[in-house]
KOLKE-687780 format. One record per residue: residue number from 1; x, y, z of N, C-alpha, C, O, CB in turn. Coordinates in steps of 0.001 Angstrom, whole numbers, plus 500000, padded with zeros to 6 digits. Glycine has a CB too. Layout:
<lummis>
LUMMI    i     n.X     n.Y     n.Z    ca.X    ca.Y    ca.Z     c.X     c.Y     c.Z     o.X     o.Y     o.Z    cb.X    cb.Y    cb.Z
LUMMI  NUM       X       Y       Z       X       Y       Z       X       Y       Z       X       Y       Z       X       Y       Z
...
</lummis>
This chain:
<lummis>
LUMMI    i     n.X     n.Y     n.Z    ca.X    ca.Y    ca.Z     c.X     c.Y     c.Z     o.X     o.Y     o.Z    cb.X    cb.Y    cb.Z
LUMMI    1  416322  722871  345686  415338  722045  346361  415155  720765  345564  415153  720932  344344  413992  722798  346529
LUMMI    2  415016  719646  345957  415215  718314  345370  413507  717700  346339  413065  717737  347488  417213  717416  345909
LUMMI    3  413138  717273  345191  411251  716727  345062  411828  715562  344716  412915  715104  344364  409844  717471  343710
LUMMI    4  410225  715102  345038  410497  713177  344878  409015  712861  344349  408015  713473  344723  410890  712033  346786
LUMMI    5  409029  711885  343489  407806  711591  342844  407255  709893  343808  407729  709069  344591  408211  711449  340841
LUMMI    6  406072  710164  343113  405783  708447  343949  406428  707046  343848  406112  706107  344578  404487  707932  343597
LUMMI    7  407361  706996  342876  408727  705717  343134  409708  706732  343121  409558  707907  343453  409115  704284  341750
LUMMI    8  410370  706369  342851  411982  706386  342733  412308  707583  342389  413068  708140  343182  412641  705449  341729
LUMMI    9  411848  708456  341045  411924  709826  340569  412364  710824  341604  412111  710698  342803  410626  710233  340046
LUMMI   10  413012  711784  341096  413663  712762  341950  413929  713655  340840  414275  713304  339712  414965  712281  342849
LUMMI   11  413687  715164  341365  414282  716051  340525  414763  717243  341406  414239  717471  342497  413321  716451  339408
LUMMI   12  416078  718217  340747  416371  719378  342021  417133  720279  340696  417501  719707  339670  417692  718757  343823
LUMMI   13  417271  721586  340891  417133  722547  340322  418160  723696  340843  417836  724443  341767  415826  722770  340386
LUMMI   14  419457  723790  340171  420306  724985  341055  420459  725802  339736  420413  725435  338562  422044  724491  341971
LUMMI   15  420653  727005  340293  420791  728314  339228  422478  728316  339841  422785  728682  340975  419490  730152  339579
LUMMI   16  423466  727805  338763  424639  728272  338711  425128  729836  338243  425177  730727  339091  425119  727386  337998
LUMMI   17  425401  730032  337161  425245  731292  337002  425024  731827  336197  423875  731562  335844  425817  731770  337233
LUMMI   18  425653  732799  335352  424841  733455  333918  426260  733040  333092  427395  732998  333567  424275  735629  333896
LUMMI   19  425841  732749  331722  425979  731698  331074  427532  732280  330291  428577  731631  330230  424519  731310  330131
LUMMI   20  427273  733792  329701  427981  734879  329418  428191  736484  330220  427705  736784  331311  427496  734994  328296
LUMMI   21  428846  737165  329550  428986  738277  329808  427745  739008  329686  426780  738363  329275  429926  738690  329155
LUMMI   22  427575  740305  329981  426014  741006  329394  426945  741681  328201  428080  742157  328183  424882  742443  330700
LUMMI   23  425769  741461  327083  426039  741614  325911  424351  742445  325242  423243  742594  325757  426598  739994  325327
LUMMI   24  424986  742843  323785  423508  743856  323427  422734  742542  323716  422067  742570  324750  423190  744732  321479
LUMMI   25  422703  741493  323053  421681  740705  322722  421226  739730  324576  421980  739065  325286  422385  739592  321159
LUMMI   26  419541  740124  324800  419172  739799  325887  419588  738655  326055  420259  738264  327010  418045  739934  326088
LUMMI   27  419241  738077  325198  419320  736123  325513  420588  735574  325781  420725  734533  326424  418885  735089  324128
LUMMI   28  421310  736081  325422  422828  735885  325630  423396  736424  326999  424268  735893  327687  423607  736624  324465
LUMMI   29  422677  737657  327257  422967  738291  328950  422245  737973  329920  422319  738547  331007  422852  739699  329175
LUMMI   30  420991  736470  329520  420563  736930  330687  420451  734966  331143  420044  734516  332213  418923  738214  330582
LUMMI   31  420948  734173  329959  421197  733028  329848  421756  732173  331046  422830  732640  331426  421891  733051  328888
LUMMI   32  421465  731363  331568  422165  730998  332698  422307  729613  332467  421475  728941  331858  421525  731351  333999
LUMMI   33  423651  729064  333087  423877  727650  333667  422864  727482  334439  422264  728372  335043  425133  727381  334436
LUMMI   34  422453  725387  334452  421317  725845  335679  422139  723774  335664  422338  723000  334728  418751  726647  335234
LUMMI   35  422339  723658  337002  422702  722487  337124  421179  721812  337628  420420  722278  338477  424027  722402  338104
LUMMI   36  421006  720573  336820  420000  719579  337410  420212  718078  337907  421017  717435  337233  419086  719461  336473
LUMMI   37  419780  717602  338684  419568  716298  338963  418589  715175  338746  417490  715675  338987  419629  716350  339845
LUMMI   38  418500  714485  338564  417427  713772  338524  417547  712099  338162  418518  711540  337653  416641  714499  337600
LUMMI   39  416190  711454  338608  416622  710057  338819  415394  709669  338485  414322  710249  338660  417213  709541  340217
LUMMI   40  415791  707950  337656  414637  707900  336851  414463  706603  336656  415199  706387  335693  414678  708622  335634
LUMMI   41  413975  705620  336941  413849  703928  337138  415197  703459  337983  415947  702543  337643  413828  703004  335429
LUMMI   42  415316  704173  338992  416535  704044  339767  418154  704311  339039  419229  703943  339513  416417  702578  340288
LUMMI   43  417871  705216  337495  419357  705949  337763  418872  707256  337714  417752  707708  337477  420687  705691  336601
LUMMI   44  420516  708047  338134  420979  709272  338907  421452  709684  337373  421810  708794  336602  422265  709117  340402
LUMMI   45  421442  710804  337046  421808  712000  336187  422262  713453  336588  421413  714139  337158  420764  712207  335488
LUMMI   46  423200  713869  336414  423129  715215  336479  423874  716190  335261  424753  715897  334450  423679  715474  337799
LUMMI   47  423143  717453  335491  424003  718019  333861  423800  719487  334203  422871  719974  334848  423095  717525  331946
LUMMI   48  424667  719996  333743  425288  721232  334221  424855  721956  332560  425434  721605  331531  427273  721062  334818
LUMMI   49  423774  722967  332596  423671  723325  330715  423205  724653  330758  422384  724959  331623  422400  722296  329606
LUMMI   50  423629  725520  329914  422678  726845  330135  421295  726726  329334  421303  726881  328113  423488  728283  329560
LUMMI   51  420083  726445  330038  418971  725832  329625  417684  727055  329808  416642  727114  329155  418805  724395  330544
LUMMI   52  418173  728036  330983  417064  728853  330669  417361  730345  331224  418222  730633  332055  415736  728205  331297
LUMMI   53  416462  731229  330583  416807  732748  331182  416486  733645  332363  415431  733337  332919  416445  733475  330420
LUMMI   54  417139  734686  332887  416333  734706  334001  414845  734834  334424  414382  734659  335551  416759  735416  334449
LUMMI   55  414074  735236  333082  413190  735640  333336  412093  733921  333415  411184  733784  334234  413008  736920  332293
LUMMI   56  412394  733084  332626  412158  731989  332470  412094  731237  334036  411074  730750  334522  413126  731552  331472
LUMMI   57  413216  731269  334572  413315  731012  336142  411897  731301  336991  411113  730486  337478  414528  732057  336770
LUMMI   58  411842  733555  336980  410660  734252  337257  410022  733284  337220  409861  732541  338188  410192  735299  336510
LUMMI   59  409286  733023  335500  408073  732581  335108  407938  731057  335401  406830  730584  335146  407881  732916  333685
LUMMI   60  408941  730162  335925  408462  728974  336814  407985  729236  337918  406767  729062  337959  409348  728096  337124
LUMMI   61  408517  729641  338988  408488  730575  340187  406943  730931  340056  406270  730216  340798  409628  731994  340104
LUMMI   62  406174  731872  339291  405146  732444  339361  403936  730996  338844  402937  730787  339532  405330  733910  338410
LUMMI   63  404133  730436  338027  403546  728710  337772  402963  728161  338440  401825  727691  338435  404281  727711  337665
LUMMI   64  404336  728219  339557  404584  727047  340615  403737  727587  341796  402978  726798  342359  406322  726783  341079
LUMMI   65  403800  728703  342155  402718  729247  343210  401148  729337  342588  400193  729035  343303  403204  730863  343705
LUMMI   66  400982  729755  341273  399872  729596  340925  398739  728270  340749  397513  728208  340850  400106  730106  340069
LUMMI   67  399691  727377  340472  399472  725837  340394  399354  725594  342132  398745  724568  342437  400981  724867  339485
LUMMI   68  399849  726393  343226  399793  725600  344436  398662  726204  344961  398319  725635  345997  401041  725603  345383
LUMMI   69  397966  727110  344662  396401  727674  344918  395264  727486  343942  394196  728088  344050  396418  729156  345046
LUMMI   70  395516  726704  343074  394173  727083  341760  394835  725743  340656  396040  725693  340409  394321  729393  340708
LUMMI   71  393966  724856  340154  393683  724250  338742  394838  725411  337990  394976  726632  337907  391677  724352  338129
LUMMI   72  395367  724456  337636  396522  725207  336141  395811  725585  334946  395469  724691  334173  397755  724006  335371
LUMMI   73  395561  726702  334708  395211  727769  334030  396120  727187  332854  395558  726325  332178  395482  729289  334727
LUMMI   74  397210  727457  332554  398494  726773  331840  399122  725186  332391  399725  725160  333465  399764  727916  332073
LUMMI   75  398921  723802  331529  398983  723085  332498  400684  722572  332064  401405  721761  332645  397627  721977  332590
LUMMI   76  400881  723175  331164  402693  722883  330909  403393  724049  330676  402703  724984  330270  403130  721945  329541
LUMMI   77  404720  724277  330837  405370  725505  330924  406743  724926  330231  407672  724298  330738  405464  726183  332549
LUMMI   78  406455  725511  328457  408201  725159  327814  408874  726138  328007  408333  727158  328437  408502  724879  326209
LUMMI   79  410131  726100  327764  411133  727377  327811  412019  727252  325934  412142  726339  325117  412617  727051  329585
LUMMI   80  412515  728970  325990  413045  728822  324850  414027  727525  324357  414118  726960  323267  413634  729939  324785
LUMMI   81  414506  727375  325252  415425  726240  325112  414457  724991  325666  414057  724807  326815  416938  726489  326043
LUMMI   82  414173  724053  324247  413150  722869  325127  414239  721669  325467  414176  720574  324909  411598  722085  323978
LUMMI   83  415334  722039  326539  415711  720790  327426  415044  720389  327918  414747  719197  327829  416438  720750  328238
LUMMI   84  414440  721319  328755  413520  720731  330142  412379  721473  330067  412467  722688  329887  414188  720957  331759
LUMMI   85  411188  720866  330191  409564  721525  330572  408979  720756  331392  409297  719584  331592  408473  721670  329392
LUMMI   86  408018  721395  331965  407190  720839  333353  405851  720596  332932  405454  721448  332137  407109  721941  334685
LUMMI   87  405095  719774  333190  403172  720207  332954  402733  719007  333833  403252  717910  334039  402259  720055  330890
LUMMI   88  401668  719559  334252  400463  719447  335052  400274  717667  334753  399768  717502  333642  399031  720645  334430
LUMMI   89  400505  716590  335340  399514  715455  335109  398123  714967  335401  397227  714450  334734  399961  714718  335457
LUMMI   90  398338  715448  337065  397106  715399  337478  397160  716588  338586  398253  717073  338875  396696  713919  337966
LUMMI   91  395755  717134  339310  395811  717899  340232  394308  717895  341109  393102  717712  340948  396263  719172  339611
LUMMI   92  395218  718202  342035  394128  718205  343160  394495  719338  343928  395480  719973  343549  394052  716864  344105
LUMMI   93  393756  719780  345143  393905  720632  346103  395079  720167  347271  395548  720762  348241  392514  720812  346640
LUMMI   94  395295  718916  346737  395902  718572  347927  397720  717747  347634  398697  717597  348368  394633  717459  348691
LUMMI   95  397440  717417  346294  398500  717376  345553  398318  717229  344105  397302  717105  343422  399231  716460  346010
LUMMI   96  399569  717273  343814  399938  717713  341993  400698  716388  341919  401436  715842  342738  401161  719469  341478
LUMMI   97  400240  715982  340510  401774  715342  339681  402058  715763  338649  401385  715979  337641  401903  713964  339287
LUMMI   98  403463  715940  338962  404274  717081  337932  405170  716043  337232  405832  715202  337840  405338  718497  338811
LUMMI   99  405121  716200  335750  406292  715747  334784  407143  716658  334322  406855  717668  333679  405863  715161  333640
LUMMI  100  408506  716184  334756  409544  717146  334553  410029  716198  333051  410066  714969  333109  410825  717354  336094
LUMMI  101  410381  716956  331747  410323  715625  330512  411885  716492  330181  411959  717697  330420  408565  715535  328807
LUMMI  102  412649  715993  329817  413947  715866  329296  414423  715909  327810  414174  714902  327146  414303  714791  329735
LUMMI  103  415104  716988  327173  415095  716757  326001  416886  716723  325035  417719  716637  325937  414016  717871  325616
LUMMI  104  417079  716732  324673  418277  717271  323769  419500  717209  325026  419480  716143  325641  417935  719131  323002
LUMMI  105  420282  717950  325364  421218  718088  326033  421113  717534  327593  422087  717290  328305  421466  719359  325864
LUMMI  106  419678  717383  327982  419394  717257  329302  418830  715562  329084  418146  715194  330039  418217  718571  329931
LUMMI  107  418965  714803  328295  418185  713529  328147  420144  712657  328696  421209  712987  328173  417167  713197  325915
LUMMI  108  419982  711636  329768  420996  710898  329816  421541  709791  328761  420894  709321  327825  420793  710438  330833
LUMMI  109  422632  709537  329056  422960  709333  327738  422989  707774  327904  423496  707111  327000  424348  710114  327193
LUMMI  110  422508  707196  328934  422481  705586  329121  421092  705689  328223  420930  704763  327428  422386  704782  331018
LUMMI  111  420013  706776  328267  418920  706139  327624  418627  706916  325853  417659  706698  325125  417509  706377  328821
LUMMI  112  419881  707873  325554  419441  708248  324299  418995  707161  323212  417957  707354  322580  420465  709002  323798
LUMMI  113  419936  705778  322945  419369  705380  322248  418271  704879  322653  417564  704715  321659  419939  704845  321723
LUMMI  114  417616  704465  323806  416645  703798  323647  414914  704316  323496  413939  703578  323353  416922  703065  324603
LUMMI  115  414952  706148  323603  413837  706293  323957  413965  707342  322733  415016  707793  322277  413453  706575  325511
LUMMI  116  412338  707687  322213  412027  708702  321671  411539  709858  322395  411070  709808  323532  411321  708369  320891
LUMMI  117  411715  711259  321447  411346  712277  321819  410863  712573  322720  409830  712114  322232  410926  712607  321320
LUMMI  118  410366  713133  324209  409222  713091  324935  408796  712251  325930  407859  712325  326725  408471  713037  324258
LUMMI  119  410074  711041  325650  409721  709689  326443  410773  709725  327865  410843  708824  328701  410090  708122  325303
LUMMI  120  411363  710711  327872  412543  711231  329169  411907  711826  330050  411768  713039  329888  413739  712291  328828
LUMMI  121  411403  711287  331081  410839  712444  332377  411000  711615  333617  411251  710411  333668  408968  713021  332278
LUMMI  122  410794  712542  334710  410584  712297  335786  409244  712596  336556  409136  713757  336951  411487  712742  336210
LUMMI  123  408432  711925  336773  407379  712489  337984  407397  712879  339225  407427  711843  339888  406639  711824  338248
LUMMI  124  407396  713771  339913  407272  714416  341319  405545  714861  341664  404849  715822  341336  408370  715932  341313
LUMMI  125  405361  713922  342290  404089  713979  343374  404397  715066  344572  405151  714867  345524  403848  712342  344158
LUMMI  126  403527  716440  344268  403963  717574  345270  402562  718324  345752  401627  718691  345041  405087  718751  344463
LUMMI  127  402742  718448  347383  401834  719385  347657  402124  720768  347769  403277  721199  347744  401321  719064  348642
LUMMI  128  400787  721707  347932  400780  722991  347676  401765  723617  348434  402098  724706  347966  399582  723525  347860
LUMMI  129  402389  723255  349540  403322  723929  350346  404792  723356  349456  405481  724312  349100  403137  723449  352174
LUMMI  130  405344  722035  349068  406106  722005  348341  406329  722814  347049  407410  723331  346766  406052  721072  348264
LUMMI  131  405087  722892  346195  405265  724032  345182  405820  725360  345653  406722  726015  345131  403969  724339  344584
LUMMI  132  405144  725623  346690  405551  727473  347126  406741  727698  347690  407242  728814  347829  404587  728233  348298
LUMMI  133  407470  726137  348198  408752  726204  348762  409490  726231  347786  410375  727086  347811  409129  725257  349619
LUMMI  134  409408  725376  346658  410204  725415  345278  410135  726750  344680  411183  727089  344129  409633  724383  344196
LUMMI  135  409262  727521  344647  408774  728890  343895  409794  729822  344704  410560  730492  344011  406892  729380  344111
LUMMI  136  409865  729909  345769  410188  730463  347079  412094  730167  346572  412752  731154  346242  409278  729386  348769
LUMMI  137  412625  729037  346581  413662  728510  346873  414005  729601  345022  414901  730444  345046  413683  726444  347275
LUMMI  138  413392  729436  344009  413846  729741  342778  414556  731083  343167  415754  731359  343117  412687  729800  341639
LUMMI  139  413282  731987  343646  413156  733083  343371  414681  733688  344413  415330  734719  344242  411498  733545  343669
LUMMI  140  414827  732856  345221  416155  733193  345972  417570  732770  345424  418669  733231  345733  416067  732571  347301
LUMMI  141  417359  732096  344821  418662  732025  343695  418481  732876  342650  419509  733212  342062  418898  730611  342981
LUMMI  142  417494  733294  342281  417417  733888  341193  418007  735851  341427  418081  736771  340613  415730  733527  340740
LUMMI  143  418229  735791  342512  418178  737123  342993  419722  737428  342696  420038  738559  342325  417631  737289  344634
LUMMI  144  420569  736542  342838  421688  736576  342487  422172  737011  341159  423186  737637  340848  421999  735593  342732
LUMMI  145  421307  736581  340526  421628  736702  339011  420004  737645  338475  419042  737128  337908  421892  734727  338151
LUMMI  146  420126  738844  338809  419591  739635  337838  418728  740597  336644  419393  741632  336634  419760  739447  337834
LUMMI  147  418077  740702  336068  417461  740429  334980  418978  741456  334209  419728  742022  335005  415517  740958  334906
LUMMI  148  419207  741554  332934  419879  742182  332534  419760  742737  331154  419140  742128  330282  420701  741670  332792
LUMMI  149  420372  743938  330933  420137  744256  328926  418190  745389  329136  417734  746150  329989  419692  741519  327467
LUMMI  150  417808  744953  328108  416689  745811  328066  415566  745013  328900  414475  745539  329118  416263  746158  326509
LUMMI  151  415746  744275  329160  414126  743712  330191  414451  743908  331049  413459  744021  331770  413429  742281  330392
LUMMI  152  416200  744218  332159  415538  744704  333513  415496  746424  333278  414966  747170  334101  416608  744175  335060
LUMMI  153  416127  746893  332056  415585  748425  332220  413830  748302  332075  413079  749185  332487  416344  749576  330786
LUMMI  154  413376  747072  331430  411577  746730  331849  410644  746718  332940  409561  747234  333217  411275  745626  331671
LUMMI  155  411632  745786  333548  411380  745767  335151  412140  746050  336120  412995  745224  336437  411102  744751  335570
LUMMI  156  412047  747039  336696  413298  747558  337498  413003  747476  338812  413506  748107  339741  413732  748993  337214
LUMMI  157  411631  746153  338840  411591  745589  340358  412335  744423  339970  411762  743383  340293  410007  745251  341158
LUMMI  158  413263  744294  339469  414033  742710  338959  415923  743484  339929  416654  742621  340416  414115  742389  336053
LUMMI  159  416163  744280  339985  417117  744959  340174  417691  744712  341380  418693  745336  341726  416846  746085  339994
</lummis>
């Protein structure tokens, strides 16, 4: 699903696939490619990285619906891998602005030298039905791929 912020910004989100084999170690089995897009003072980026796990996916997914009924309780969401994190700018009942911020492997490379840490994002201006469609859209790619190793013997509604 591909969101659009109030200029130019754009961001979209595909779960390619799992990153390795399943192996003892979770993080390694449950690791996924996740191709992104995004556009940002009118340029286009995209990067293909294994950036987060499945359960990480879940826990946007569950965020993203929670944020589309209720004030963010949690108003940013990092992942083990801080390429990419999301948080809360502003919110209302009627829409959100969301900063998607860019880090390490996921920052383009027209702007590495020019920006510091933290200074890579995109904004997407989204209402509550866009969040639940994005939550919605995750959780259906995500089905493909799994939980695997000892957290889906955890949750074996992940199966």
């Amino acid at each position: 699903m591909e969101l659009h912020g109030p200029n130019s910004d754009s961001f979209e989100m595909r779960v390619i696939g799992y990153h390795s084999a399943p192996s003892s170690d979770d993080r390694d089995s449950n690791r996924l490619r996740v191709y992104t897009r995004a556009s940002f003072d009118g340029h286009a980026w995209t990067v293909i990285h294994p950036i987060l796990q499945t359960w990480e996916i879940l826990e946007l997914a569950e965020w993203l619906d929670a944020l589309a009924t209720s004030s963010p309780p949690k108003p940013d969401l990092k992942f083990l891998e801080p390429n990419v994190s999301v948080q809360v700018e502003r919110w209302s009942e009627e829409r959100m602005l969301l900063r998607v911020c860019f880090e390490r492997d996921h920052r383009p490379v027209w702007l590495e030298a020019k920006s510091a840490p933290g200074e890579v994002f995109v904004e997407l201006e989204c209402t509550p039905e866009e969040l639940k469609e994005w939550a919605a859209d995750l959780r259906q790619q995500i089905e493909k791929f799994p939980l695997r190793g000892s957290r889906a013997a955890k949750n074996p509604a992940s199966h």
